[in-house]
mmCIF entry with sequence, helices, sheets and N, C-alpha, C, O atoms, coordinates in Angstrom:
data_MODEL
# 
_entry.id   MODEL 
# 
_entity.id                         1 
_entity.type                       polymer 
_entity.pdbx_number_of_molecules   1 
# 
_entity_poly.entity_id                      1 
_entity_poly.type                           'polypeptide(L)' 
_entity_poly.nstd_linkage                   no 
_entity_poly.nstd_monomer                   no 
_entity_poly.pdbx_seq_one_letter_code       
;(UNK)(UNK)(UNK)(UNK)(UNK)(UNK)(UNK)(UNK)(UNK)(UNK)(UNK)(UNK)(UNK)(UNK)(UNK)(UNK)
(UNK)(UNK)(UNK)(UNK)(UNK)(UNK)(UNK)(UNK)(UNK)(UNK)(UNK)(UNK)(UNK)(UNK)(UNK)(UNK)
(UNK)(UNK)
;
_entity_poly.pdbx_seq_one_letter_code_can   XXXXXXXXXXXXXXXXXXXXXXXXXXXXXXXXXX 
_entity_poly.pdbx_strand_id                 A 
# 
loop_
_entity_poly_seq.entity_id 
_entity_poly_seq.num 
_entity_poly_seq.mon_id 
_entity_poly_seq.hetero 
1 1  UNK n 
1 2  UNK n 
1 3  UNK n 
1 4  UNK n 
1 5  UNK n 
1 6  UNK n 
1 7  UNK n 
1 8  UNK n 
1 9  UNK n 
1 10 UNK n 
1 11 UNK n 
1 12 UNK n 
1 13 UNK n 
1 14 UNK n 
1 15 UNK n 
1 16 UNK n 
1 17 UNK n 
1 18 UNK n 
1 19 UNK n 
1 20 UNK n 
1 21 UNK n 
1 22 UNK n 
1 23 UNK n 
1 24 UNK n 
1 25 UNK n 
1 26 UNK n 
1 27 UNK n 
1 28 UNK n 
1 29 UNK n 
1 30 UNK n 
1 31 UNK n 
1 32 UNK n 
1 33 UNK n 
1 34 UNK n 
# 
_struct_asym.id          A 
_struct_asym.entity_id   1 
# 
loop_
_atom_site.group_PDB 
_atom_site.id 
_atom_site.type_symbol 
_atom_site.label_atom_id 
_atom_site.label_alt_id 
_atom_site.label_comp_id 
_atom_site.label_asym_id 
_atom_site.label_entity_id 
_atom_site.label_seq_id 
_atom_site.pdbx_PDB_ins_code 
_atom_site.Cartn_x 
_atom_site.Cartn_y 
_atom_site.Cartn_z 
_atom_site.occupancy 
_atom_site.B_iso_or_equiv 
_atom_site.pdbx_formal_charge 
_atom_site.auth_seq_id 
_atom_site.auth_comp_id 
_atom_site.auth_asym_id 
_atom_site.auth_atom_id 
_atom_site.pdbx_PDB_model_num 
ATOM 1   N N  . UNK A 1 1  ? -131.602 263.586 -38.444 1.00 0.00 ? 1  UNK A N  1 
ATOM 2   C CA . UNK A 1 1  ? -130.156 263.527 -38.574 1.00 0.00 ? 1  UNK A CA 1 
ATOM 3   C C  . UNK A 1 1  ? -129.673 264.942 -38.847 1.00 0.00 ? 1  UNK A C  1 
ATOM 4   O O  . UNK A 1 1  ? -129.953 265.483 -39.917 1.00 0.00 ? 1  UNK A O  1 
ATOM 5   N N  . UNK A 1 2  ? -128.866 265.634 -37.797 1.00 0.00 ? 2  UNK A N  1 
ATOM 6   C CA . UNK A 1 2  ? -128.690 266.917 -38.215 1.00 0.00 ? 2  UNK A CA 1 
ATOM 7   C C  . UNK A 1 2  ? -127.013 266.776 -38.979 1.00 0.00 ? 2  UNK A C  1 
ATOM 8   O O  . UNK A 1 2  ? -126.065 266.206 -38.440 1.00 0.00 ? 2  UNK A O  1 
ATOM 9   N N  . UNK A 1 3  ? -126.984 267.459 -40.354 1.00 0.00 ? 3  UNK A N  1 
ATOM 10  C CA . UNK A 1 3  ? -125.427 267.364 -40.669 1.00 0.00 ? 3  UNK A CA 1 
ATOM 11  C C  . UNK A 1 3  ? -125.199 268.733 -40.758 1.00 0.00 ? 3  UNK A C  1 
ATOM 12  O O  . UNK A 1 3  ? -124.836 269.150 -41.858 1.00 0.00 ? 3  UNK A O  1 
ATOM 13  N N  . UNK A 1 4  ? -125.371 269.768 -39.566 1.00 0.00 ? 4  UNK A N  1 
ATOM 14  C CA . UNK A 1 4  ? -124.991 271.222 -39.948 1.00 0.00 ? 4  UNK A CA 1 
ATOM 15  C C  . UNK A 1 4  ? -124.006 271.273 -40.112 1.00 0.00 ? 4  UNK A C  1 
ATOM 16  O O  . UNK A 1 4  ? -123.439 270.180 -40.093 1.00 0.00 ? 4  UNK A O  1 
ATOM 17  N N  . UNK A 1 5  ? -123.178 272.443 -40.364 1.00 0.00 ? 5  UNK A N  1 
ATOM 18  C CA . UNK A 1 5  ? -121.990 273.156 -40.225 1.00 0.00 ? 5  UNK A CA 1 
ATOM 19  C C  . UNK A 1 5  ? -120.835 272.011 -40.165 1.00 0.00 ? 5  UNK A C  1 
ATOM 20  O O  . UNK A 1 5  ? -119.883 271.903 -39.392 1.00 0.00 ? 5  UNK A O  1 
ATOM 21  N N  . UNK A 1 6  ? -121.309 271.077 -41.406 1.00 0.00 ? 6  UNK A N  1 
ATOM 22  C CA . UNK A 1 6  ? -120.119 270.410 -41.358 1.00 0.00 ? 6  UNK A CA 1 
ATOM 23  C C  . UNK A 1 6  ? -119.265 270.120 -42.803 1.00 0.00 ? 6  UNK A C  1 
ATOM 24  O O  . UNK A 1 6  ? -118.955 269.048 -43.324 1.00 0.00 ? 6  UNK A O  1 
ATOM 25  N N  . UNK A 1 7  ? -119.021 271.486 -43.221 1.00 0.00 ? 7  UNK A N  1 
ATOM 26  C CA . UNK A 1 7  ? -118.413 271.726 -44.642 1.00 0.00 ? 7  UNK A CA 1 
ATOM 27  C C  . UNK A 1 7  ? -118.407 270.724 -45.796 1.00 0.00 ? 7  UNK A C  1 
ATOM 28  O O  . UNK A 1 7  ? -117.542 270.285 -46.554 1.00 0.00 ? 7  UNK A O  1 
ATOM 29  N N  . UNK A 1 8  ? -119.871 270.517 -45.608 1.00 0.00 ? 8  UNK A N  1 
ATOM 30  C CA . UNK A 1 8  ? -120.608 269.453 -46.712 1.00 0.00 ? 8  UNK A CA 1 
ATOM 31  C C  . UNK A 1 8  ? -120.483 270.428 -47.870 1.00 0.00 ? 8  UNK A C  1 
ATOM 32  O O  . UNK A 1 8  ? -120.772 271.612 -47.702 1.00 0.00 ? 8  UNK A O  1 
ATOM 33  N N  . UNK A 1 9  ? -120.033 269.932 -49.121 1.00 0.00 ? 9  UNK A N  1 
ATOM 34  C CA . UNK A 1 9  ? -120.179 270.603 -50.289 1.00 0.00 ? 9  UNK A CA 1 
ATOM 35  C C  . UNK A 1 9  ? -120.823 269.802 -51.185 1.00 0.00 ? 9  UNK A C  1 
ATOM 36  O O  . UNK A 1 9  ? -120.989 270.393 -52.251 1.00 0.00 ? 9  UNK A O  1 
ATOM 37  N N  . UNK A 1 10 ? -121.341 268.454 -51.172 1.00 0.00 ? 10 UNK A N  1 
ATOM 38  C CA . UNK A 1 10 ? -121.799 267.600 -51.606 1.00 0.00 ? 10 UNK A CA 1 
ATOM 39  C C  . UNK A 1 10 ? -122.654 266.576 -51.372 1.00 0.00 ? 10 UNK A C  1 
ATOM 40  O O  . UNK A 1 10 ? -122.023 265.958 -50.514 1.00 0.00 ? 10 UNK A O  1 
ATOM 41  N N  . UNK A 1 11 ? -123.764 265.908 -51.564 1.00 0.00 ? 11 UNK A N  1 
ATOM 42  C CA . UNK A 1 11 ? -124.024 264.559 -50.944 1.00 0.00 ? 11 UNK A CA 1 
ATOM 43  C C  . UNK A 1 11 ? -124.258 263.380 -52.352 1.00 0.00 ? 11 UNK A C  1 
ATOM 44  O O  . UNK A 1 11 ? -124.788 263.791 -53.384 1.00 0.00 ? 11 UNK A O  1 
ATOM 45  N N  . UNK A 1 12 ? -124.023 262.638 -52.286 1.00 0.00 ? 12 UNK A N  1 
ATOM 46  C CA . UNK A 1 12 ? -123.766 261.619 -53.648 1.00 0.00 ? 12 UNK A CA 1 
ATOM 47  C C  . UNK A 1 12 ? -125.041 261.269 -53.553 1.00 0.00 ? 12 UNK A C  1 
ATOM 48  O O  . UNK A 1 12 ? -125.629 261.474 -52.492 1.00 0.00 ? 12 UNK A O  1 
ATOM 49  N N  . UNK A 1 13 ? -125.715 260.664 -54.673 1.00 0.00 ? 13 UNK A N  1 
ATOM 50  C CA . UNK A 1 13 ? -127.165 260.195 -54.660 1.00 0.00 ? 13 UNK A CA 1 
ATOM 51  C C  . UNK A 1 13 ? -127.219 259.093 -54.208 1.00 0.00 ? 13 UNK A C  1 
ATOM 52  O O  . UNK A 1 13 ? -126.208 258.396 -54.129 1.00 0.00 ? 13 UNK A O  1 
ATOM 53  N N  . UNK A 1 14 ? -128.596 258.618 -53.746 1.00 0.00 ? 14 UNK A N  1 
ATOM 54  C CA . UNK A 1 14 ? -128.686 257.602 -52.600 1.00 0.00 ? 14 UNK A CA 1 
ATOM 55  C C  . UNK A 1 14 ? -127.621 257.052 -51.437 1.00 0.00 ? 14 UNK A C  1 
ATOM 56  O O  . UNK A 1 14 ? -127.352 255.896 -51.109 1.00 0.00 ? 14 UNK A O  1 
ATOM 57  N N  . UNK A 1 15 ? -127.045 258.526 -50.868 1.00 0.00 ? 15 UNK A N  1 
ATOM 58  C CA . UNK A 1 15 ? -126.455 258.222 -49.506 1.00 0.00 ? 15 UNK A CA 1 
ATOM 59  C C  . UNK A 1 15 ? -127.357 257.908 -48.394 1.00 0.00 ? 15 UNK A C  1 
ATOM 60  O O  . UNK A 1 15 ? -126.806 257.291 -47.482 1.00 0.00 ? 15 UNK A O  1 
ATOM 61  N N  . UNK A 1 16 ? -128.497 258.148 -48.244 1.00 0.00 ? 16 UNK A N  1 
ATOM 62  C CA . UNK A 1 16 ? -129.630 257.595 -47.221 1.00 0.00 ? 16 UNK A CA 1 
ATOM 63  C C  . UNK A 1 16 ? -130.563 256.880 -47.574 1.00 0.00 ? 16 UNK A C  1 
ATOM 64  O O  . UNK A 1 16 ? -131.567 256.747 -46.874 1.00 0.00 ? 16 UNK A O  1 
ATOM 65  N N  . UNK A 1 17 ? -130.371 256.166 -48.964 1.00 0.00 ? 17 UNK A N  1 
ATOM 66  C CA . UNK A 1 17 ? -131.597 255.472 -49.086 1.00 0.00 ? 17 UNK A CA 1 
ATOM 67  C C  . UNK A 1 17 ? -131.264 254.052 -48.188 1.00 0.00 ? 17 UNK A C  1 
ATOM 68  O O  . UNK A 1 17 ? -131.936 253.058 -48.463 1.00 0.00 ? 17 UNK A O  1 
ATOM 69  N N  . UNK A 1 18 ? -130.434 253.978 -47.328 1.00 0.00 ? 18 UNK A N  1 
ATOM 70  C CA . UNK A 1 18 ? -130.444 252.625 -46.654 1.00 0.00 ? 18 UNK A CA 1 
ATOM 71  C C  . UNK A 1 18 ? -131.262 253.036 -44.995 1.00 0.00 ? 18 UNK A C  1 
ATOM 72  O O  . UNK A 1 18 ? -131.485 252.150 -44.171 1.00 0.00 ? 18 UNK A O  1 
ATOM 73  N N  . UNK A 1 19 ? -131.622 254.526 -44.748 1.00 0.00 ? 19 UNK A N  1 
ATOM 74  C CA . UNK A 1 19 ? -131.559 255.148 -43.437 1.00 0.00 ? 19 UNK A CA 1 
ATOM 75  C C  . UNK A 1 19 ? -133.089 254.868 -43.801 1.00 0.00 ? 19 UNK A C  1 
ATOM 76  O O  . UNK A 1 19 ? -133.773 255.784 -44.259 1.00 0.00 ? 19 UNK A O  1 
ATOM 77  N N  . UNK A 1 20 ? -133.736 253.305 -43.545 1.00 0.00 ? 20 UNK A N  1 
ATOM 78  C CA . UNK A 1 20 ? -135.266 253.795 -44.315 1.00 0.00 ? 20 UNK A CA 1 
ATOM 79  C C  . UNK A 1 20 ? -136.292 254.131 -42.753 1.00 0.00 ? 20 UNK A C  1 
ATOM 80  O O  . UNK A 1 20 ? -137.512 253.981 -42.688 1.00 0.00 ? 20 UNK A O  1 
ATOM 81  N N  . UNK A 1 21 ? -135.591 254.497 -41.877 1.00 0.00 ? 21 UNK A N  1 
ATOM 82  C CA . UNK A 1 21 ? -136.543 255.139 -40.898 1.00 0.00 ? 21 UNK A CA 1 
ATOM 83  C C  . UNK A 1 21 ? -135.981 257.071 -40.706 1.00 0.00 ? 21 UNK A C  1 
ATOM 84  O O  . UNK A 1 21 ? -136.313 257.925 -39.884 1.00 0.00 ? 21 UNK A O  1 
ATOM 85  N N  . UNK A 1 22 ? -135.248 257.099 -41.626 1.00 0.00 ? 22 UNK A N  1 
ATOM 86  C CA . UNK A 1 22 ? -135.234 258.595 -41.345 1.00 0.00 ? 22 UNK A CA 1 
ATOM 87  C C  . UNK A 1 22 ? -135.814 259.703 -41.476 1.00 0.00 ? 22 UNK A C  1 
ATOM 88  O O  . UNK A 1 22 ? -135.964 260.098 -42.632 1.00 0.00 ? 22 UNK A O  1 
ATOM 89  N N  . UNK A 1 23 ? -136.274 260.473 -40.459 1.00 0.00 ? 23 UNK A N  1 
ATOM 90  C CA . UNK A 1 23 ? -137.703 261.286 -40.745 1.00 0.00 ? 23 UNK A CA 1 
ATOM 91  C C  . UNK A 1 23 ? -137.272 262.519 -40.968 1.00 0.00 ? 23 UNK A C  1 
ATOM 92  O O  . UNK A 1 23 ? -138.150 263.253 -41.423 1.00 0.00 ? 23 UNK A O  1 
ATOM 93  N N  . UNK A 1 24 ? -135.947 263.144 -40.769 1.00 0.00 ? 24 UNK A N  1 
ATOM 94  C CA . UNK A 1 24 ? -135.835 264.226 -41.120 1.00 0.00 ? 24 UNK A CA 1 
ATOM 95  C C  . UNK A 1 24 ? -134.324 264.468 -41.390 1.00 0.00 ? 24 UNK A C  1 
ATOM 96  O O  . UNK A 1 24 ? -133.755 263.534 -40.825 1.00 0.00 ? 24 UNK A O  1 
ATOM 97  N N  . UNK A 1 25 ? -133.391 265.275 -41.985 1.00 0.00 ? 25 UNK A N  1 
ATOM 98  C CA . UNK A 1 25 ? -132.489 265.521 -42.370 1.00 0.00 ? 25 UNK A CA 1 
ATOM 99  C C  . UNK A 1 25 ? -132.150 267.083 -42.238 1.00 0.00 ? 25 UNK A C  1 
ATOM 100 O O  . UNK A 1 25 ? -132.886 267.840 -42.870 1.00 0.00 ? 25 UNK A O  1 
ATOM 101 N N  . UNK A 1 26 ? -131.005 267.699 -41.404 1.00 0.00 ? 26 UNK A N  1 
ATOM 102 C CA . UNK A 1 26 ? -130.482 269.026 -41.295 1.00 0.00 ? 26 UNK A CA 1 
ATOM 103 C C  . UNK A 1 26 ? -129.461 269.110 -42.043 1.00 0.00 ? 26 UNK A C  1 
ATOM 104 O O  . UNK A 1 26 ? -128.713 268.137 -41.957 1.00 0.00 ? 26 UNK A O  1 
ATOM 105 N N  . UNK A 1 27 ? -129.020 270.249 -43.041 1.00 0.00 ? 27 UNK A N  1 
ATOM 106 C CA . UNK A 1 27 ? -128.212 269.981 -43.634 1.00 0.00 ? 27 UNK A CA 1 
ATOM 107 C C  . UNK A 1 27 ? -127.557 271.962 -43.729 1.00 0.00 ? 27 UNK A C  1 
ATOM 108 O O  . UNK A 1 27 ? -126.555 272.365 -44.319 1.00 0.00 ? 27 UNK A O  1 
ATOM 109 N N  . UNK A 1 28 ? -128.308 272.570 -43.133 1.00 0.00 ? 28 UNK A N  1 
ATOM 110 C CA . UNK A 1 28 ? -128.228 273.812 -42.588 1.00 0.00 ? 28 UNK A CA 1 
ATOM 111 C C  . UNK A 1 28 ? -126.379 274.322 -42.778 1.00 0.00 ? 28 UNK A C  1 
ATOM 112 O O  . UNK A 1 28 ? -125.382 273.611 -42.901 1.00 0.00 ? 28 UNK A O  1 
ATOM 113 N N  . UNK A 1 29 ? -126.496 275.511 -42.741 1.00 0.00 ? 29 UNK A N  1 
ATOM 114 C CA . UNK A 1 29 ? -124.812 276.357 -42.749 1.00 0.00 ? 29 UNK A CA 1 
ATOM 115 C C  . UNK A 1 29 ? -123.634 275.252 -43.393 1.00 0.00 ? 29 UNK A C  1 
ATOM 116 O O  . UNK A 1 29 ? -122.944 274.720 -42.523 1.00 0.00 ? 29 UNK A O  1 
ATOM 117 N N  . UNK A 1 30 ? -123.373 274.908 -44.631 1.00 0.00 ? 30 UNK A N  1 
ATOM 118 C CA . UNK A 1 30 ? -122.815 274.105 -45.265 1.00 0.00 ? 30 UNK A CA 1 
ATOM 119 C C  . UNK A 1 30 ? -122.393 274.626 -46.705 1.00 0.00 ? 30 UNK A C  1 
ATOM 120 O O  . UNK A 1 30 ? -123.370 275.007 -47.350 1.00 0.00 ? 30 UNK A O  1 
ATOM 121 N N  . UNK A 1 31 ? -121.458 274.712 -47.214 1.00 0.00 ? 31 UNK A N  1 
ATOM 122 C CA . UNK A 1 31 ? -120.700 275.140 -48.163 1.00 0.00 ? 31 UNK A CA 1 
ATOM 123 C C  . UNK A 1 31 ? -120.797 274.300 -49.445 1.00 0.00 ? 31 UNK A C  1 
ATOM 124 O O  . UNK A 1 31 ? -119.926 273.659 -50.033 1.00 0.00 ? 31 UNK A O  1 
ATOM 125 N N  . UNK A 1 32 ? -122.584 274.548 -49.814 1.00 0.00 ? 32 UNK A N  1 
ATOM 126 C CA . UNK A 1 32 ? -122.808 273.687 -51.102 1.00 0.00 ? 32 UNK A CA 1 
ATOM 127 C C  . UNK A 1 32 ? -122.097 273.900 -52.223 1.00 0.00 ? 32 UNK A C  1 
ATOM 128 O O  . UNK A 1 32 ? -121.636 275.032 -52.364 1.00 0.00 ? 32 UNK A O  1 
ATOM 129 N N  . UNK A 1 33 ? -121.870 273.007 -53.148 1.00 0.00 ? 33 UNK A N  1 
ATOM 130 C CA . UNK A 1 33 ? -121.286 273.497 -54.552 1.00 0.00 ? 33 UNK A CA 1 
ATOM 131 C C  . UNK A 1 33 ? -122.186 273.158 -55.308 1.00 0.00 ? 33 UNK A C  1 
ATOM 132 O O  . UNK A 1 33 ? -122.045 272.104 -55.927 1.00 0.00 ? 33 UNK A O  1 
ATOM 133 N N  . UNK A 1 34 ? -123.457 274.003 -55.496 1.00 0.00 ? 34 UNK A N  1 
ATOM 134 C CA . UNK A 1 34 ? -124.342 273.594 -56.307 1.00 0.00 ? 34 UNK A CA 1 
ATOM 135 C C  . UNK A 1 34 ? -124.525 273.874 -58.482 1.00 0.00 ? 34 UNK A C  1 
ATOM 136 O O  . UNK A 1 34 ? -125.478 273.385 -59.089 1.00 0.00 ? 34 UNK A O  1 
# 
């Protein structure tokens, strides 16, 4: 699942725990607020 460059500043906990075949995650050029 690529989510680049899509002015993600966040992801809430267990937003993919329902994706239970997902093998990989892009999360690349994104404007974390860590």
């Amino acid at each position: 699942l690529s989510l680049q460059i899509n002015q993600l500043q966040s992801v809430p906990d267990g937003a993919f725990d329902s994706l239970v075949n997902l093998e990989t995650l892009n999360f690349d050029l994104n404007p974390w607020d860590c």
